[in-house]
C-alpha positions in Angstrom: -277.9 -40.2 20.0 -276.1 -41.4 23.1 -276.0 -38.9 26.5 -273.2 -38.7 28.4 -273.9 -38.5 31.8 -272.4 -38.4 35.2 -273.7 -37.5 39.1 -271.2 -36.5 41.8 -272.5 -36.4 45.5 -271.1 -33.9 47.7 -271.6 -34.8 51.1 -271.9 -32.3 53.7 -268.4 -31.7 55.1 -267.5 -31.5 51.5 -270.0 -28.5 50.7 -269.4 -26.5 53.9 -265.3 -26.7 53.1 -266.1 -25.6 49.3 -268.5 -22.8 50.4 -265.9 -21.9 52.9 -263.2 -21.3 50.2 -265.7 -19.9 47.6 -266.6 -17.2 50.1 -263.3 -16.4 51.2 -262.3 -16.2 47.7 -264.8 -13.9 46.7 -264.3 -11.7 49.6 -268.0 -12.4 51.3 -266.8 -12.6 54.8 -263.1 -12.4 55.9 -260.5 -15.3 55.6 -260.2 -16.4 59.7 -264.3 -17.0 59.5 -265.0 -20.1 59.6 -268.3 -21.8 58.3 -270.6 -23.1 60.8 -273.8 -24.2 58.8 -275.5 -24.1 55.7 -278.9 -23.9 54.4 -280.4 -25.0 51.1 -283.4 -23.8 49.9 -285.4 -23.8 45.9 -286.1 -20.7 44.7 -288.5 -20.2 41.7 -287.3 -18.3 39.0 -288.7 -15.2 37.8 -288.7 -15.8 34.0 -290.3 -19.0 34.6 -291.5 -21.9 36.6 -288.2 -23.4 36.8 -286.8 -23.7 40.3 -283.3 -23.4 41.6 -281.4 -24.1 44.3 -279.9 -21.1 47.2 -277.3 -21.6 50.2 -277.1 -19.6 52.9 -274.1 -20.1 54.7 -273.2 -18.9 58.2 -269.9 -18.0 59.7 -268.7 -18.0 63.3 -269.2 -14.7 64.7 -267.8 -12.8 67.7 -270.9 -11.8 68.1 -273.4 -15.0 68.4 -276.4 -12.7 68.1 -275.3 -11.0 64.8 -274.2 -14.3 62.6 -272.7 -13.6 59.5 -273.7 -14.8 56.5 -273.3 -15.2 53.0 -275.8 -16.2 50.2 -275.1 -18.2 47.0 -277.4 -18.1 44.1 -277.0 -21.6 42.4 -274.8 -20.2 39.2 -272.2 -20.3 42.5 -272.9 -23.2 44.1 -272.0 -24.7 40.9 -268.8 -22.9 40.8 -268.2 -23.8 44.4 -268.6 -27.3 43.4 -266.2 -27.3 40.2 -263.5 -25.2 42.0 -263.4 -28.5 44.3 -263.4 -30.4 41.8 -260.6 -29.0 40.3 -258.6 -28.7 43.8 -259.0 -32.5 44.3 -258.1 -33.5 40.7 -261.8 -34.8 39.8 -262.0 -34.0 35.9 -265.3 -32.6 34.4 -266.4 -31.9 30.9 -266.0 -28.1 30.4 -269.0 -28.6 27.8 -272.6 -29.4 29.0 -275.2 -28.5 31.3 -274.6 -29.5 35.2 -277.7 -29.7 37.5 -278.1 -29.5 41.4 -280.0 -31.4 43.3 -280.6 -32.1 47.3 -279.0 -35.6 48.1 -280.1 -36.5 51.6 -277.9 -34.2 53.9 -275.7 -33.3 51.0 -276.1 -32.1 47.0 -275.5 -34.2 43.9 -274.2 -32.1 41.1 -275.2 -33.9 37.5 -273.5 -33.5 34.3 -275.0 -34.2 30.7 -273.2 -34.1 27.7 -275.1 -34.4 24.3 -273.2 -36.3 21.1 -273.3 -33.1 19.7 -271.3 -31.5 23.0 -268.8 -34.4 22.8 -265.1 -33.4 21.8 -264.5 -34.8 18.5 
């Protein structure tokens, strides 16, 4: 059976201005902050060997001893990543598995659709 798949790459301007609006959106830090960096990092899971992928991202502070930051699991980097999808018009399959990986300075986000997945 065939497998539908496709990668997009997110370079890093891209991934600080959709953490930025993902953490404003979900209230993490307030709307005038502005993001200053992020971090990735893999994470093992605790069910299994599996690892995953963690951001933490930091905000401008008035205080440049007390940063603040915020910290996505990757269930919302991936939504991070479709919600700019979706702002810039970038359709995605709303079926299938998506999969993060480091991509140099950025993150590719891959997307595999099974046949039986496919709309018929």
């Amino acid at each position: 059976m065939p497998v539908d798949v496709r990668k997009l790459i997110f370079s890093k301007d891209e991934l600080l201005s959709a953490f930025q609006k993902t953490c404003r959106l979900k209230n993490f830090v307030d709307s005038q902050a502005s993001v200053e960096k992020y971090e990735l990092a893999s994470v093992k899971k605790s069910d299994s060997d599996a690892e995953e992928l963690s951001a933490t991202v930091t905000f401008m502070s008035p205080d440049p001893r007390n940063p603040i930051k915020a910290n996505l699991d990757e269930d919302q980097i991936i939504e991070a990543l479709i919600s700019d999808c979706k702002d810039l018009n970038i359709p995605l399959p709303r079926k299938g598995q998506k999969f993060l990986k480091q991509h140099k300075e950025g993150l590719a986000m891959s997307m595999g659709l099974n046949e039986a997945a496919k709309p018929s």
